[in-house]
C-alpha positions in Angstrom: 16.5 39.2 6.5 18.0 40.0 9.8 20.1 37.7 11.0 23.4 37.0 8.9 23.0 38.0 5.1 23.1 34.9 2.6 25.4 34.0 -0.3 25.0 35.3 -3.6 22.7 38.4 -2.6 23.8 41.3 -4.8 26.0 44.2 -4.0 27.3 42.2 -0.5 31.0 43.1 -1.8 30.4 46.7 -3.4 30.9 48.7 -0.7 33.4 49.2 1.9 33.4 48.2 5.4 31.8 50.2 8.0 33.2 51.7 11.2 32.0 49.9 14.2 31.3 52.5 17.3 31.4 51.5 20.9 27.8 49.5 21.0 27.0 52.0 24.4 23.8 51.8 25.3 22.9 48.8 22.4 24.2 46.6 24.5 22.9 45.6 27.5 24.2 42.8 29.3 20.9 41.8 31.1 19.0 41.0 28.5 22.2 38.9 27.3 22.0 36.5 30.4 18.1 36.8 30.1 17.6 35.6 26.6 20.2 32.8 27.0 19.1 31.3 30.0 15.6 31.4 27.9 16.9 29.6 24.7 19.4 27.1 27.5 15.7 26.6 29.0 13.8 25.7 25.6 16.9 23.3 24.9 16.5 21.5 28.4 13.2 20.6 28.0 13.1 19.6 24.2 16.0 17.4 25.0 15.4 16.2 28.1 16.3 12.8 28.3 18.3 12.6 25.2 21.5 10.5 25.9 23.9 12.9 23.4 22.0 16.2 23.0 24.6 17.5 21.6 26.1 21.9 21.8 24.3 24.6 21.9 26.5 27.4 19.2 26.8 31.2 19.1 28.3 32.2 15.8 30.0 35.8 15.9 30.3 37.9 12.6 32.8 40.7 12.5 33.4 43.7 10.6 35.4 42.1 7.9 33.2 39.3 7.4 34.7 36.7 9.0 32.8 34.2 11.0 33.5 31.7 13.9 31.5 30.2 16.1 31.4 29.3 19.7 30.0 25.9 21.3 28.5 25.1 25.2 26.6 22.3 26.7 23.1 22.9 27.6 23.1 24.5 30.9 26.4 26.9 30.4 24.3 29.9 30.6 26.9 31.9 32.1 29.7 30.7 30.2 27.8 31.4 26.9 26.1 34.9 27.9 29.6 36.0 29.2 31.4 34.8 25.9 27.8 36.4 23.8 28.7 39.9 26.0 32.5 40.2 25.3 31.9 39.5 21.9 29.3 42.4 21.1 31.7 44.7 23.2 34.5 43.5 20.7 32.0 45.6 18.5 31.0 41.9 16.6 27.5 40.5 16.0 26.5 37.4 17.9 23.7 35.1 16.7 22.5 31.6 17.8 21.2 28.5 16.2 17.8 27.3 17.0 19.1 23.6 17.2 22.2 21.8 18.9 25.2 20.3 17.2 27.5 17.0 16.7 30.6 18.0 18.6 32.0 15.5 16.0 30.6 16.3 13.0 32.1 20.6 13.2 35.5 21.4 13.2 37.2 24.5 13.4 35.8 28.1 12.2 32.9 26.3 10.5 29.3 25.9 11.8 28.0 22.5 10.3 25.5 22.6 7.7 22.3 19.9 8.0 24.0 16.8 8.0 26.1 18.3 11.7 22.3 19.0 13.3 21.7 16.9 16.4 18.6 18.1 17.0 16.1 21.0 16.5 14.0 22.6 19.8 12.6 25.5 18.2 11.8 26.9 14.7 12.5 31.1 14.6 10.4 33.6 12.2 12.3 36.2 10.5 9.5 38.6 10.4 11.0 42.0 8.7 9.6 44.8 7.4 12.2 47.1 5.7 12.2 44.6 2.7 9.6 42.5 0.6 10.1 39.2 2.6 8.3 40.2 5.7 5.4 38.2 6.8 3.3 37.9 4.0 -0.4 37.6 7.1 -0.4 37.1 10.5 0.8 34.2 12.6 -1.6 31.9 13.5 0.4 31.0 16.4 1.2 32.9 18.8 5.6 32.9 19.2 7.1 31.7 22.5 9.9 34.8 22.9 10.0 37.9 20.2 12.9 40.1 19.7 13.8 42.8 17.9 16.5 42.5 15.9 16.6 45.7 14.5 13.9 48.5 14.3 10.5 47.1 13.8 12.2 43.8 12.4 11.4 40.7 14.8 12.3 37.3 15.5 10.2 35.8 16.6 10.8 32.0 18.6 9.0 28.9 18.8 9.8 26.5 20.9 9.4 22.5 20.5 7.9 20.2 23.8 10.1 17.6 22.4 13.7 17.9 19.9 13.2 17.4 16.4 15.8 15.3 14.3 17.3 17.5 11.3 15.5 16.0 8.3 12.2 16.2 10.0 12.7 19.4 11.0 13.8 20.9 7.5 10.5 19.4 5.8 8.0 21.2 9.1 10.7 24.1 8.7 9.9 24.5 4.8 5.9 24.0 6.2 6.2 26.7 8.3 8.4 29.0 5.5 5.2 28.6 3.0 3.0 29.3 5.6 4.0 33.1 7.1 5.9 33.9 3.5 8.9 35.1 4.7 12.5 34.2 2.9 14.7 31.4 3.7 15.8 32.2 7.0 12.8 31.2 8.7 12.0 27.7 9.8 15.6 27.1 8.8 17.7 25.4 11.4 21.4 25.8 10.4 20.1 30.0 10.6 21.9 31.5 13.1 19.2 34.4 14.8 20.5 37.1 16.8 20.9 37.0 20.3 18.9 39.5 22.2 20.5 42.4 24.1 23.6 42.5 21.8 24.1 45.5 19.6 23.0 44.8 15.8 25.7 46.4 13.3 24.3 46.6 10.5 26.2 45.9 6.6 27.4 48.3 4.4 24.7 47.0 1.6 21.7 47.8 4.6 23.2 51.2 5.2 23.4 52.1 1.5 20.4 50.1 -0.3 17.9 50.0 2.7 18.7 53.2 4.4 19.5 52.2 8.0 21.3 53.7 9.9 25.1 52.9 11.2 25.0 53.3 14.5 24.5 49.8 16.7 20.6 49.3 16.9 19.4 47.7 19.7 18.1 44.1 19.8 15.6 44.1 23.5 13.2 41.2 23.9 10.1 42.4 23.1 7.5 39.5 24.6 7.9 36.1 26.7 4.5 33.9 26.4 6.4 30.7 27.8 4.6 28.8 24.8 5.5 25.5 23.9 4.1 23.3 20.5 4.4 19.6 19.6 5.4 19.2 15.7 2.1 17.9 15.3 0.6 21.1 16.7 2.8 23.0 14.0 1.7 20.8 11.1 -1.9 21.2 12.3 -2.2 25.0 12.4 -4.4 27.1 10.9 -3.3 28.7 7.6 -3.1 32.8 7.6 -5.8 34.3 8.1 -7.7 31.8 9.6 -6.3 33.1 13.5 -5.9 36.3 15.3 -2.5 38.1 14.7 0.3 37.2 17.6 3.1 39.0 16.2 1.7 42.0 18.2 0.9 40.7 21.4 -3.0 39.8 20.7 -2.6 36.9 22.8 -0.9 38.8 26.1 2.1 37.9 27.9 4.6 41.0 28.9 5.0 43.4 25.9 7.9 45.4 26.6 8.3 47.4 23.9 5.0 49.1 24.6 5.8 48.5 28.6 2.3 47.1 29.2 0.4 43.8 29.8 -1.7 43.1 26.1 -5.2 42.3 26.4 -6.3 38.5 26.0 -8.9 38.9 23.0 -9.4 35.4 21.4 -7.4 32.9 21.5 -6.6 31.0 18.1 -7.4 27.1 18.0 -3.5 26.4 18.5 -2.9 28.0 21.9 0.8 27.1 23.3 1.3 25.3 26.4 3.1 26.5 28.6 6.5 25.8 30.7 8.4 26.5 33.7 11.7 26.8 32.4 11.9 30.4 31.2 14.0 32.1 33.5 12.0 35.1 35.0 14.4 38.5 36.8 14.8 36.9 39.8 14.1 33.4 39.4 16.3 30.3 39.6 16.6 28.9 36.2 15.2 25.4 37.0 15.7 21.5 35.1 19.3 22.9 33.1 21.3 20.4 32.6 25.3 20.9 33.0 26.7 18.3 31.0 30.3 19.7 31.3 32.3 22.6 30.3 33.9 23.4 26.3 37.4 23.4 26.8 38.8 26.6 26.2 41.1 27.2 23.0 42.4 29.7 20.9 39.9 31.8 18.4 39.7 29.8 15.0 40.8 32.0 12.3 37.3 32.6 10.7 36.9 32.1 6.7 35.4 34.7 4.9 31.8 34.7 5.5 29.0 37.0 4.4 28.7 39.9 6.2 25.9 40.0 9.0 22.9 42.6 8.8 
């Protein structure tokens, strides 16, 4: 998988830790702001209305495996993309969790498991392909945002029209999982996914067992489509195979890593919607919500936690 490794994988303790470089050019800081003001966006709308939607959370992995997350109201774009930048540049890797949480239900240096979910707004794909767990056929949907979170590795986001409550969304989530055949990141809303533009150090076990390299690989957004699906839409789509391929931009929208516009070819039966949130270069950021600031405090000590890939 690519976003933080999971417990009891093998060989996570047998080798030492890496040295972290300056993340240089694997970080860029635009992309950062981008891609946070596009996830603040999806959150707005899903929760729009919502009298308690609850905090948005960053969780940032170090070299020595510890863990700690960082929590902001919907709408503290800048406050979160500054605090996602100085994080990478402290040479850490910084992910974020596709739902919000219960300011009263996490404490500390932990993140909340299910029970702390206030609500989902999008369901991410962990779609690798330097392992067995990669998409098993193509998406019959096509995603709402895709990044690359390391080499040809892609995460790829789609966002709800309307919040999801936790239990609901872990039985669509585990709908969703079957569906692409990918491992248990995906569809999985307490998975923290990495937050594009921020340099992705990879673990000892990846260096050693899957070859990568230890340099900082760069995480860009590859494609923005906008999209937007009702759970019911989700439920409702068409097994693999039966749809066109969106993973590689079959369905247009801006594909960046190939720096061209994608022909339209057909469009599957479950065509997304699409919104005016996602903030464009340029563009105001429109309907956030500020709902008040996180006061700041010191760093948690983070417990050990699995190293991040």
């Amino acid at each position: 998988m690519s976003g933080p490794a999971k417990r009891g994988a093998a060989s996570r303790s047998n080798y030492p830790p890496l040295p972290r470089p300056d993340p240089g050019d694997a970080l860029d800081p635009a992309q950062v702001r981008e891609f946070v003001a596009i996830v603040h966006d999806a959150a707005t709308r899903a929760l729009a209305g919502a009298d308690r939607p609850g905090l948005l959370q960053l969780a940032i992995y170090g070299a020595d495996g510890s863990m700690f997350p960082r929590r902001f109201a919907i709408g503290d774009v800048e406050g979160m993309a500054a605090e996602a930048i100085r994080q990478a540049r402290a040479r850490n890797n910084v992910y974020i969790e596709p739902r919000t949480v219960d300011p009263t239900k996490v404490r500390g240096g932990e993140r909340g498991k299910t029970p702390a979910t206030r609500a989902v707004f999008a369901f991410v794909i962990d779609a690798d392909t330097d392992n067995a767990k990669g998409l098993a056929a193509p998406l019959p949907i096509a995603p709402s945002l895709e990044v690359a979170s390391s080499g040809e590795n892609r995460h790829l986001w789609v966002f709800l029209d309307k919040a999801m409550a936790g239990p609901e969304a872990q039985a669509l989530g585990a709908t969703i999982r079957a569906r692409v055949g990918t491992d248990t990141a995906t569809g999985n809303q307490t998975q923290p996914f990495r937050v594009a533009g921020t340099p992705n150090y990879p673990t000892p076990a990846k260096v050693y067992e899957r070859g990568r390299s230890p340099e900082p690989c760069p995480t860009p957004i590859l494609k923005v489509t906008g999209g937007v699906y009702s759970a019911e839409e989700l439920r409702r789509a068409p097994g693999p195979g039966e749809a066109r391929s969106a993973v590689h931009g079959l369905l247009g929208g801006r594909d960046r890593h190939r720096g061209r516009r994608e022909p339209m070819g057909r469009v599957p039966p479950q065509q997304p919607r699409h919104y005016q949130g996602a903030a464009r270069p340029g563009e105001p950021r429109p309907g956030r919500v500020a709902i008040g600031s996180i006061p700041e405090g010191r760093q948690p000590r983070g417990a050990r936690r699995d190293d991040p890939g």
